[in-house]
KETI-932991 format. One record per residue (C-alpha): z, x, y negated; residue in three letters. Coordinates in pm, whole numbers, plus 50000, padded with zeros to 5 digits. Layout:
<pts>
ZXYALA
...
</pts>
This chain:
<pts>
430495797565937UNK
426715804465777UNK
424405815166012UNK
422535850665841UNK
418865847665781UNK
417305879465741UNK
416635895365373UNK
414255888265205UNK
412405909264884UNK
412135876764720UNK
413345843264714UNK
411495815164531UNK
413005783664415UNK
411445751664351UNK
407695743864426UNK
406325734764148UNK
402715747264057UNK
404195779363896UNK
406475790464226UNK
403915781364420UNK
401625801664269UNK
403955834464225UNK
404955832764628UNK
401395829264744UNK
400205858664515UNK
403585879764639UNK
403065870964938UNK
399345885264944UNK
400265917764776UNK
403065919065096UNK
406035910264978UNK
408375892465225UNK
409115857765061UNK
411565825265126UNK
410385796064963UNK
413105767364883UNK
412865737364751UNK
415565709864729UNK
413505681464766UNK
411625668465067UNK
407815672364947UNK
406075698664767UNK
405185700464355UNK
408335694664183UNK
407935681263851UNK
403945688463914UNK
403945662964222UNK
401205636764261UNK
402935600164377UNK
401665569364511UNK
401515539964278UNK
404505523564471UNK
406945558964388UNK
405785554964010UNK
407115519463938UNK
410425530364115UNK
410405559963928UNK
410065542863571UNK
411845512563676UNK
408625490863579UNK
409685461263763UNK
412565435963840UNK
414665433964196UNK
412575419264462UNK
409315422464280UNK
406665444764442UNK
404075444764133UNK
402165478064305UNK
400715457464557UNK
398235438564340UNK
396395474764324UNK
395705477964670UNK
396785504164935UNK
399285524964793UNK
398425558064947UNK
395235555064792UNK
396495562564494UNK
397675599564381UNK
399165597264023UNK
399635632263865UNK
403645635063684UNK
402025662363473UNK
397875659363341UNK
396875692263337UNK
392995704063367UNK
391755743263484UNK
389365758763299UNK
386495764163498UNK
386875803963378UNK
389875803263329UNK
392955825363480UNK
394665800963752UNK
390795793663870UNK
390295832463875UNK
393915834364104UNK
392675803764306UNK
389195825464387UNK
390685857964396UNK
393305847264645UNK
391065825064833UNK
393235794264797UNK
389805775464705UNK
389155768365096UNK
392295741165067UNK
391025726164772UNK
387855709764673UNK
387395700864299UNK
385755674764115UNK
384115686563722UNK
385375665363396UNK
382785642963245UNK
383835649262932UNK
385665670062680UNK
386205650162356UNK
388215657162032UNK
389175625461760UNK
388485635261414UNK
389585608861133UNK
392565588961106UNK
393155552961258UNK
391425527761201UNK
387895549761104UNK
389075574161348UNK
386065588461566UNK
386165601561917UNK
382885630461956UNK
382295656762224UNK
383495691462149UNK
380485713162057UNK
380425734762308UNK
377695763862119UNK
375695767061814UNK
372475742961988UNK
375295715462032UNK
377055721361681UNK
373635709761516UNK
373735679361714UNK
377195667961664UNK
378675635861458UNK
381535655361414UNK
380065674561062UNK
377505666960813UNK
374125688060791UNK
375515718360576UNK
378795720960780UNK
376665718361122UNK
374845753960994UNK
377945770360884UNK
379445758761246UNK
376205773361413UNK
376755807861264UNK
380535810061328UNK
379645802461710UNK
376515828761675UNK
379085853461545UNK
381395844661854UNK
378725848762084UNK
377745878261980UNK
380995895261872UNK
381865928362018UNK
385075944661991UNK
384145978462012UNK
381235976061782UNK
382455973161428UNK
379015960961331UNK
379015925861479UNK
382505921161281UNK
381115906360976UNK
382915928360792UNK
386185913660863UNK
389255930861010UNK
389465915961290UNK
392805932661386UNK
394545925461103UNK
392965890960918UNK
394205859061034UNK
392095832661134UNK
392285818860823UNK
390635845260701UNK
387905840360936UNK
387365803260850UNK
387285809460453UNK
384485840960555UNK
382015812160757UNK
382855783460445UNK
384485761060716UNK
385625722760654UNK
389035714060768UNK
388215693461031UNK
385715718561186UNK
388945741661141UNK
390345713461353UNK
387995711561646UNK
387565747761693UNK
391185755761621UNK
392555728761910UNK
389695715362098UNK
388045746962215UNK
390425777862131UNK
393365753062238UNK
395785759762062UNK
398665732161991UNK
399525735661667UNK
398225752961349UNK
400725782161321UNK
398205803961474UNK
396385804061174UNK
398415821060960UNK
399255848061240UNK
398675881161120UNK
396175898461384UNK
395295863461587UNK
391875865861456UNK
390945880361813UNK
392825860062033UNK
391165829661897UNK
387525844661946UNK
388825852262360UNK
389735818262344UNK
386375803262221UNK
384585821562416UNK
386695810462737UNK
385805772662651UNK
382295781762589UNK
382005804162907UNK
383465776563119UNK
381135749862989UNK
378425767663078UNK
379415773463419UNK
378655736063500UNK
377785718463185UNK
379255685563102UNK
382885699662976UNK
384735734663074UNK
387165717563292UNK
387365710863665UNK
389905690763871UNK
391325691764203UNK
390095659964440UNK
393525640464509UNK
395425655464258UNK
396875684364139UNK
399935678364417UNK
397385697264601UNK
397635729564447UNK
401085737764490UNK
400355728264847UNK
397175753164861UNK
399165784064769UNK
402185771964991UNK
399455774265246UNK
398655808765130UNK
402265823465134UNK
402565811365502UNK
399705827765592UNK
400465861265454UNK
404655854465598UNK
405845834765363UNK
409045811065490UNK
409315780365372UNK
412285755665345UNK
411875715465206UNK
415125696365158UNK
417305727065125UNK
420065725764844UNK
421335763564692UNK
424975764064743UNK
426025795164542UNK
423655825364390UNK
425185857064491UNK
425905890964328UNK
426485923664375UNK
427565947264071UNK
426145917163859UNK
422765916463975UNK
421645886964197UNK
421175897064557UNK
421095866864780UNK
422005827164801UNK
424005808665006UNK
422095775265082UNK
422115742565316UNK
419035733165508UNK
418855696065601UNK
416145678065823UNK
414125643365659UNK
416875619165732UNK
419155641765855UNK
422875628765801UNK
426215651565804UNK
426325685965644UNK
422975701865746UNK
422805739565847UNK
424285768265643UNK
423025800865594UNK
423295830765391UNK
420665858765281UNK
420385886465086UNK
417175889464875UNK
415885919864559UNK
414715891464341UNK
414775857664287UNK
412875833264085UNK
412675797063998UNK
412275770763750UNK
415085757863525UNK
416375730663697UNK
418205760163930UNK
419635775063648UNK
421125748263414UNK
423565778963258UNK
420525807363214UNK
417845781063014UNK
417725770262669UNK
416185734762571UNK
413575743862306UNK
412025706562244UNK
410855673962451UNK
407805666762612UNK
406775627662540UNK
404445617162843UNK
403125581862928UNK
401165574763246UNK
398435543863207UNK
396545523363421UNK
393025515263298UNK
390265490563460UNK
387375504363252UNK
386345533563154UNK
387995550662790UNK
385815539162480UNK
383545568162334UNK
383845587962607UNK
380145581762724UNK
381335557063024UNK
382525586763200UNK
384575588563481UNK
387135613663360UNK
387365631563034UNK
390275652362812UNK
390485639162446UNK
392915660862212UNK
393635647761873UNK
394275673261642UNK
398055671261477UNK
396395672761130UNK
394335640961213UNK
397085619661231UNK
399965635461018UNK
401925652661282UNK
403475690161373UNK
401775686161720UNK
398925673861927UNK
398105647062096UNK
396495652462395UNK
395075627462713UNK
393965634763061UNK
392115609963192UNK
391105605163577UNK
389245576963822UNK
388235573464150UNK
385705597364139UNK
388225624364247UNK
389875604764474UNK
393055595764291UNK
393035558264256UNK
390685528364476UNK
387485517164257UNK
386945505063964UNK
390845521163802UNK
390685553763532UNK
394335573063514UNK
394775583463151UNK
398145604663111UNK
399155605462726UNK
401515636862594UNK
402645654062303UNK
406005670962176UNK
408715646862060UNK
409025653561657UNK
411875629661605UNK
414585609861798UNK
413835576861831UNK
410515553161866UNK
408645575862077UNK
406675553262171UNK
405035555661834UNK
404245587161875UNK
402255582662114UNK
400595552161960UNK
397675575561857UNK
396485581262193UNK
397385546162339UNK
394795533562052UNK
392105553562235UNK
392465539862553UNK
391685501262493UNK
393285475862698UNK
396105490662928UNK
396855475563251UNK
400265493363324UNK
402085516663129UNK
404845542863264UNK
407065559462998UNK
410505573263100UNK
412915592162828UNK
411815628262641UNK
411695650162896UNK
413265682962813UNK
411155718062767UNK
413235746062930UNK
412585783562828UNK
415025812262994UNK
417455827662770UNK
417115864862933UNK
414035879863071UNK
415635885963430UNK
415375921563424UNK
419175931463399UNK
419895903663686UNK
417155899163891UNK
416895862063843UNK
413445855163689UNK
413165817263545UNK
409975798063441UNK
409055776963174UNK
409035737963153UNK
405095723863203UNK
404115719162811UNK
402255685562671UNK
398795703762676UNK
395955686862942UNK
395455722563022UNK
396975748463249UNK
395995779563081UNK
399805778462921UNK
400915778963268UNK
399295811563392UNK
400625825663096UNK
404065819163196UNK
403115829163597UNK
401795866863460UNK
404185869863181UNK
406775862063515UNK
405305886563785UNK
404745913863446UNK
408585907363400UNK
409835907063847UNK
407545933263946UNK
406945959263617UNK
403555956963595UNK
400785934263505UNK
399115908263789UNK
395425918963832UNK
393185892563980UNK
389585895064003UNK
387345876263775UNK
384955844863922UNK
381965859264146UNK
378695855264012UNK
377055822464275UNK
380635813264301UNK
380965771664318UNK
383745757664350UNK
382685715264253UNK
381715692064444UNK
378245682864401UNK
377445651564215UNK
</pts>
């Protein structure tokens, strides 16, 4: 017979970065939360392995082989599934503040945030301007484009919603960013580096969307705000991995109440009067053998990512990801130790971009002298992936080890939860970047609790990298 656990307001399934984020911010605002996941360590599909996990994972080796030990100690190396940068601004580092998560977690800045303009073989690898001062230095444009580029990032800079006056005359609420680009005589490719390299998006349907005009400025002006905060680039990176985030706000739930339960498999999702209202599940020890313990609880809510909800998710597309193992630093990138490089779909004749994380030592991830360079995009067709990908591999030079398993598929839920109570996440996207991800973690707790999550913005003083 189950044993009865008590209820619950919510229960949260999986821990990837997403969960882990929604149950430590419920858990602050006082909600009584159960954490499950069915595997034995925390992160899900956001995990960070050692290098011996990653060959088994992707099979890159033959029986009785042990090819991982020729790269020393294998716990010193912490091998991000998904590459995915914060903005030093940006809304999960606001969350992480706000929610004081940051006394986990120290973090490590990016050397370098690059964008590839050209096609192979003339293609060219340049830092992203990050204000007018650095447009007029870059190789990215010649000397007419490099003024135009200043005064479009002037006009960001000093654009105020509120005051019709610093709109250049443009209806901003209505133009699309097209518009906005014809108005400042911008090139294509400066269309390019703006349009995916600082305003991030992944594609170039944005710039036909009626009323996006101000949505891209936010976005500029998020990149630029977050390069200023420590120079270099706008991005900033957990030391060991992101595996350490989902831990961080694990951390936080349990603080604030939050239950948690590894290596626990859901059983059955019930309902009452076809809303959900509790799960039956079985709890299991590591190494535990036999049938584990049983239990039943009731809970208001419950959310989770897709792979809980195979029947209440629709795939929408394929995330292509390939893990590498460098020995030198990436060419162009200024011989840094990390950097994010996104080339632009236009660049090299695709729907979508291309886009690489790229990690080292420095933030304790892998021994001396290795770089971690994670390569992703969306799959466009159905075979020879691995030329899709080709792009990226060319900007990475010689490549010690390569891990590339099969598309991976990107979930979406088919209902918004409200009628049922079971609130679903998205699949982690191909971007480097996680702002798409606290999209998906407001747009959930907008969606589970009626109303929108309010965090508080970064505290003027407030350092959060470890000094060089």
């Amino acid at each position: 017979m189950d044993e009865i656990a008590p209820e619950y307001d919510v229960v949260v399934l999986g821990t990837g970065l997403t969960e882990c984020v929604l149950s430590g911010v419920l858990s602050v605002k006082g909600k009584k939360v159960l954490h499950i996941d069915r595997n034995d360590h925390y992160g899900g599909e956001a995990a960070s392995v050692n290098i011996e996990t990653l060959f088994k994972k992707y099979g890159n080796y033959n029986k009785g082989e042990e090819p991982w030990k020729k790269y020393g100690r294998v716990n010193d190396w912490n091998i991000d599934l998904i590459p995915k940068l914060l903005m030093s601004n940006g809304e999960l580092t606001n969350i992480l503040v706000s929610t004081d998560v940051t006394r986990y977690l120290e973090f490590k800045q990016i050397a370098g945030s690059y964008v590839q303009q050209g096609r192979s073989p003339k293609a060219t690898v340049a830092k992203v301007p990050s204000d007018a001062g650095e447009a007029l230095r870059s190789p990215l444009m010649g000397i007419f484009e490099k003024r135009r580029a200043k005064k479009f990032l002037e006009w960001v800079g000093a654009f105020n919603e509120d005051d019709p006056t610093t709109h250049a005359g443009l209806s901003i609420n209505t133009c699309v960013p097209r518009d906005v680009y014809d108005y400042f005589g911008l090139e294509p490719g400066t269309r390019d580096f703006i349009g995916h390299a600082m305003a991030l998006y992944h594609d170039d349907q944005y710039i036909r969307e009626k009323g996006a005009s101000l949505d891209m400025i936010q976005r500029i002006r998020l990149y630029v705000n977050s390069m200023a905060r420590y120079g270099k680039s706008p991005y900033i990176y957990p030391l060991y991995g992101l595996g350490e985030l989902p831990q961080g706000f694990a951390r936080l739930s349990a603080i604030y109440g939050g239950t948690y339960m590894l290596n626990t498999n859901i059983e059955e999702i019930i309902y009452e009067g076809g809303k959900a209202a509790g799960i039956r599940a079985t709890m299991k020890e590591r190494g535990e053998e036999g049938e584990g313990m049983k239990f039943t609880t009731k809970a208001k809510k419950i959310l989770g990512d897709p792979s809980y909800f195979p029947g209440k998710v629709q795939v929408v597309g394929h995330v292509l990801r390939a893990i590498c193992i460098l020995t030198h630093p990436v060419p162009n990138t200024d011989n840094g130790d990390s950097a994010q490089i996104i080339i632009p779909q236009s660049q090299v004749g695709r729907q979508n971009d291309i886009y690489i994380a790229i990690v080292s030592s420095a933030h304790n991830v892998c021994p001396k002298g290795y770089y971690i360079a994670i390569v992703s995009t969306i799959a466009e067709g159905d075979s020879n992936h691995h030329l899709e990908l080709q792009p990226g591999f060319e900007r990475l030079g010689k490549i010690e080890e390569k891990f590339m398993g099969p598309p991976i598929p990107l979930y979406k839920p088919l209902e918004s939860g409200v009628s049922d109570n079971i609130f679903i996440s998205n699949s982690y996207d191909a971007t480097s970047h996680f702002e798409t991800t606290t999209d998906d973690v407001r747009d959930i707790y907008r969606r589970a609790e009626g109303h929108e999550l309010v965090v508080e913005g970064l505290r003027e003083g407030t350092n959060l990298v470890q000094e060089e």
